[in-house]
C-alpha positions in Angstrom: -121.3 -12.6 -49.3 -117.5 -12.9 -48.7 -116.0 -8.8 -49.0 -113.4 -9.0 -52.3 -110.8 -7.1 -51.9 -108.2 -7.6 -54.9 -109.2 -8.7 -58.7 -106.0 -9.8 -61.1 -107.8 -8.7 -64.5 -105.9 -10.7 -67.6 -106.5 -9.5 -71.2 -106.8 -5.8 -69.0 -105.8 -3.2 -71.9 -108.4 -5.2 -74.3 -111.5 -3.9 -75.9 -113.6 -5.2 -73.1 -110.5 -5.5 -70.7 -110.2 -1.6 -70.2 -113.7 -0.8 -69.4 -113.6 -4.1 -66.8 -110.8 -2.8 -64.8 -112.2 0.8 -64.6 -115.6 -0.9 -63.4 -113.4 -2.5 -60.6 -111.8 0.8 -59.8 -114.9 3.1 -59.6 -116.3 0.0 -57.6 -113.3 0.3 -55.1 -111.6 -3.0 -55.7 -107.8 -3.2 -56.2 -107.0 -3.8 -59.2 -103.6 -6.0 -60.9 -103.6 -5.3 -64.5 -101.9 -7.7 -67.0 -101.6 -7.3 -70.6 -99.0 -6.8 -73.3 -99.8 -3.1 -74.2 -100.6 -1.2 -70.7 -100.6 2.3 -72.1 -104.6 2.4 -72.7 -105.4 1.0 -68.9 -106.3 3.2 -66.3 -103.9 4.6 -64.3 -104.9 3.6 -61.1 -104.7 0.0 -61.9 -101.4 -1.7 -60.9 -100.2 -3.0 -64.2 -98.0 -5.8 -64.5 -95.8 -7.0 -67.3 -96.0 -11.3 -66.9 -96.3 -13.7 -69.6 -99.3 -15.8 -68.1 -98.3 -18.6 -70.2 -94.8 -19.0 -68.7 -95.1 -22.4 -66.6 -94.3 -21.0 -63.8 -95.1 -23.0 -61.0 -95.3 -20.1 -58.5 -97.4 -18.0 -60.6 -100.2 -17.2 -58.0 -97.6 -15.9 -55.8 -95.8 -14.0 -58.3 -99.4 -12.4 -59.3 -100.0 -11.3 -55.6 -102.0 -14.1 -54.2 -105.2 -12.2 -55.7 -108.8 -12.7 -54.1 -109.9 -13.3 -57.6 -108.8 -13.8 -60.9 -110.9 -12.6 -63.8 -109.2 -14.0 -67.0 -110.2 -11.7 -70.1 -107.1 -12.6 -71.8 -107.6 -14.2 -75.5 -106.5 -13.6 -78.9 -108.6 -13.0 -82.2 -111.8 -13.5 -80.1 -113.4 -11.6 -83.4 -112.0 -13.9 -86.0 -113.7 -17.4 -84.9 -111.8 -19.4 -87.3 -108.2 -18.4 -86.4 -106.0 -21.5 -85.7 -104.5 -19.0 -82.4 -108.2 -20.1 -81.0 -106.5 -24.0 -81.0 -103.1 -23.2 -80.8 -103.6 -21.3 -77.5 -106.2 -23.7 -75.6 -104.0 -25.6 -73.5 -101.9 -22.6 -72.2 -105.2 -20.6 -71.1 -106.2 -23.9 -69.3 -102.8 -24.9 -67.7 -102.6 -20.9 -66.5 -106.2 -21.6 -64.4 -105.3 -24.5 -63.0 -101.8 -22.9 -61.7 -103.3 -20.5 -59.9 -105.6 -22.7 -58.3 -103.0 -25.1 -57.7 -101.2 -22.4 -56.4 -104.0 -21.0 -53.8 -106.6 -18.9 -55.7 -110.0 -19.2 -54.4 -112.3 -17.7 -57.1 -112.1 -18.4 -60.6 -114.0 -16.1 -63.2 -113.5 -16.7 -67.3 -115.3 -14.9 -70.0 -116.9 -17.2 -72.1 -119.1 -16.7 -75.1 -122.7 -17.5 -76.7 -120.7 -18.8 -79.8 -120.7 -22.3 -77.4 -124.0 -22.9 -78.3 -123.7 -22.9 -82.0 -127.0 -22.8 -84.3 -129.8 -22.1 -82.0 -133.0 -20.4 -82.3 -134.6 -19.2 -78.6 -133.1 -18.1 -75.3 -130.2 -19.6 -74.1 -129.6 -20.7 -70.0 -127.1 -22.2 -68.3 -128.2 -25.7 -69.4 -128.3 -25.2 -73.2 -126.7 -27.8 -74.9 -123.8 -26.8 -76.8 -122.5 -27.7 -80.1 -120.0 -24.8 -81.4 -119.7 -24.1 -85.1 -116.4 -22.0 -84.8 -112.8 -22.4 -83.6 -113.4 -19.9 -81.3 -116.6 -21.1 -79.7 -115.3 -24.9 -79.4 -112.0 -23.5 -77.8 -114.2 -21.6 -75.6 -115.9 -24.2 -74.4 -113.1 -26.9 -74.2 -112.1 -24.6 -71.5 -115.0 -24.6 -70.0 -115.9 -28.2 -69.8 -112.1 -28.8 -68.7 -111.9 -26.1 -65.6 -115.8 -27.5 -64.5 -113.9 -31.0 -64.7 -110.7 -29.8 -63.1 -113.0 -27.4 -60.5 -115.3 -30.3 -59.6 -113.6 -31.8 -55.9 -112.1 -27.9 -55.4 -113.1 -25.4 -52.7 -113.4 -23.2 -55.4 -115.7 -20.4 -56.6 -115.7 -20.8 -60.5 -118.0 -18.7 -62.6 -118.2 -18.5 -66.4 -119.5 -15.4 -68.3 -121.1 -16.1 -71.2 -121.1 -12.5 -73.4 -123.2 -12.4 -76.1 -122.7 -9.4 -78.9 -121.2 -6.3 -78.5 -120.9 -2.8 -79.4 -119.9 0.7 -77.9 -116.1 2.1 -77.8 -116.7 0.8 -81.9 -113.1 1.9 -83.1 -111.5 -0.4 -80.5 -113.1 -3.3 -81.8 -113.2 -5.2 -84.6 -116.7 -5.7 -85.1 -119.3 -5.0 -87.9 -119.8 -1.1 -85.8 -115.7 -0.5 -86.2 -116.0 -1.5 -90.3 -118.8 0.8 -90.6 -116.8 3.9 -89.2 -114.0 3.1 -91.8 -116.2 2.8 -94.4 -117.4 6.2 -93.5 -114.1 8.1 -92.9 -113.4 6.5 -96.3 -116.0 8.4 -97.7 -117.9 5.4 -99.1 -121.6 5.6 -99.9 -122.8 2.0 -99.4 -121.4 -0.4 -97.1 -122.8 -3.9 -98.5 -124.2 -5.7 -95.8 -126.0 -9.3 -94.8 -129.8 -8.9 -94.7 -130.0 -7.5 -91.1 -132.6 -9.6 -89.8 -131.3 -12.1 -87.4 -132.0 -11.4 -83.8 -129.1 -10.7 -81.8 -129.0 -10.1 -77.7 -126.9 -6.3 -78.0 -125.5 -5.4 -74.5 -122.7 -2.1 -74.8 -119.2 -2.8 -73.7 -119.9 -0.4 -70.8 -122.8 -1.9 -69.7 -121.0 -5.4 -70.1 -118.1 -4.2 -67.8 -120.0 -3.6 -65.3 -121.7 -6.5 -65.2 -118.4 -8.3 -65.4 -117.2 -6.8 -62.3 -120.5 -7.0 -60.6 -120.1 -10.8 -61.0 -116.2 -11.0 -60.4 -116.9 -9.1 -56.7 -119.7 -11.9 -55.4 -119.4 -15.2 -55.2 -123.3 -16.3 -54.6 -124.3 -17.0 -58.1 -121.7 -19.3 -60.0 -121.2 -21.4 -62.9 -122.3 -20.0 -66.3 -123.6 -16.7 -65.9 -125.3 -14.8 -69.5 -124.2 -11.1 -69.1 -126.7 -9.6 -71.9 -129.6 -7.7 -72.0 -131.9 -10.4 -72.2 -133.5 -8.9 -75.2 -133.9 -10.1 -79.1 -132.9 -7.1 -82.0 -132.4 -7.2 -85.1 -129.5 -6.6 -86.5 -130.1 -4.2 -89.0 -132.1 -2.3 -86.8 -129.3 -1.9 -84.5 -126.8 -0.7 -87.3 -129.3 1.2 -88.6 -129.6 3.2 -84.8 -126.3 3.5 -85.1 -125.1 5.3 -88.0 -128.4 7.4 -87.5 -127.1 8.3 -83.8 -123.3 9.2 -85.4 -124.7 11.3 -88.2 -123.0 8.8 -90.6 -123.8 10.0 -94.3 -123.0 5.6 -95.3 -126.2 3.8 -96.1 -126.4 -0.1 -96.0 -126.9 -2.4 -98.8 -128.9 -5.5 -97.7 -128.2 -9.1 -98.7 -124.5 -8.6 -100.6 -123.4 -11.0 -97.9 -125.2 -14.3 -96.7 -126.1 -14.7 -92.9 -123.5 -16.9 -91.5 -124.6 -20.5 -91.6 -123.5 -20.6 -87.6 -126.0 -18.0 -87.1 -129.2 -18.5 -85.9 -132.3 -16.3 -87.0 -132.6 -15.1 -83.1 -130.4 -16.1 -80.6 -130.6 -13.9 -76.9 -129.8 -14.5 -73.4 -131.9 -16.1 -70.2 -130.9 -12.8 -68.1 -132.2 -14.1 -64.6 -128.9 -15.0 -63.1 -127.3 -11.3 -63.9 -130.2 -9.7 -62.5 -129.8 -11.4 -59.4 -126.2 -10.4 -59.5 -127.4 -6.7 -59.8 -129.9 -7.0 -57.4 -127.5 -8.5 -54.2 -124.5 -6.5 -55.5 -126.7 -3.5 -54.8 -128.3 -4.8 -51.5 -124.7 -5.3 -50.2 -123.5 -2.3 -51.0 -125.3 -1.1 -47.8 -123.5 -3.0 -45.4 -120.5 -1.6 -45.4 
């Protein structure tokens, strides 16, 4: 396995973003930091002020020739039918392919299980997809374009597919973040879907370092699930959680219908992280 030495981090002071490049510090990897709001990053990154988007046709150079470039950026990622999701495609896509044009070697995106669309069962790397959202059919327009662009390239391209989040709550925008507002509003019920789809739950902590894990190897490629491998449902998550914070809110089942998009339990095939894990940590003893 090839030793990686420097990681450009895109999208690097977002809710997932912060807790990536702070997994690539504690793992001993330089770190370039890009984002439009630096202030929450971790010092020890070196953050850089660039609009990725610029055309520049130099832009791997300007970045610092990176060994890898781990593109977190995105916008509205937690509202799935915002036009930005469209509007923003081709930019994302022309950024990729001018760093490789440029030089760069190893490609890593952060993709998402909203690709799929309705499906009920474990999802692999050879799932069909058929997105139901703005944001998973942008997502995987990229996708399909970088593995067409990729194809005839000396080029190590690897696509993490998240699935659904939680941890660091405030920061996010997610049904965990509404729930603490409720609260601090002093609201008694927070109305709620009927909590029983099945959902693969992975913290953002746990995600990052999986992330990073991936971002450092370059042995197991193409789509990669970073999840937990394991079916919950969602009530029974939410439920955890306000019990864990001490929260005084209680939910109110079926106020809101399950999203037609949603399937009744959706989780990942976790075989290709776990290898990931496994020869990160065997490697770690060669050096």
């Amino acid at each position: 396995m090839t030793k990686i030495r420097s990681v450009l981090v895109t999208g690097a002071g977002g809710y997932i973003g912060r807790h990536v490049v702070k997994a690539l510090l504690d793992l001993g990897i330089e770190v370039s930091a890009i984002d439009n709001k630096t202030e929450d990053i971790d010092f020890r990154a070196n953050k850089i002020e660039y609009n990725i988007f610029s055309n520049r046709e130099n832009i791997y150079e300007d970045l610092g020739k990176p060994d890898v470039c781990l593109h977190l950026a995105w916008r509205d990622g937690f509202i799935h039918n915002s036009e930005s999701h469209m509007q923003n495609l081709y930019s994302h896509y022309n950024f990729l392919r001018k760093m490789v044009d440029g030089g760069l070697k190893h490609v890593v995106v952060m993709g998402t299980m909203h690709e799929i669309g309705y499906f009920e069962g474990e999802i692999d790397e050879n799932t069909p997809t058929n997105p139901h959202s703005l944001y998973g059919i942008a997502k995987n327009s990229l996708r399909q374009a970088l593995q067409v662009f990729l194809k005839d390239k000396d080029v190590i391209f690897q696509w993490l597919r998240a699935f659904y989040i939680y941890g660091d709550d405030i920061k996010s925008n997610s049904i965990f973040s509404k729930i603490i507002r409720a609260e601090q509003d002093g609201m008694e019920w927070f109305p709620f879907t009927s909590g029983k789809n099945k959902y693969d739950f992975i913290t953002v902590e746990d995600l990052a370092k999986q992330i990073a894990l991936c971002s450092i190897q370059n042995e197991v490629t193409g789509i990669i699930n970073c999840c937990s491998g394991k079916p919950v449902p969602l009530g029974d998550v939410v439920e955890k959680f306000i019990k864990k914070n001490g929260f005084r809110i209680k939910l109110k089942y079926g106020v809101y219908p399950d999203r037609t998009y949603d399937s009744p339990a959706i989780w990942g095939n976790n075989e290709k992280i776990e290898k990931v894990l496994n020869r990160v940590y065997e490697e770690s003893f060669k050096y």
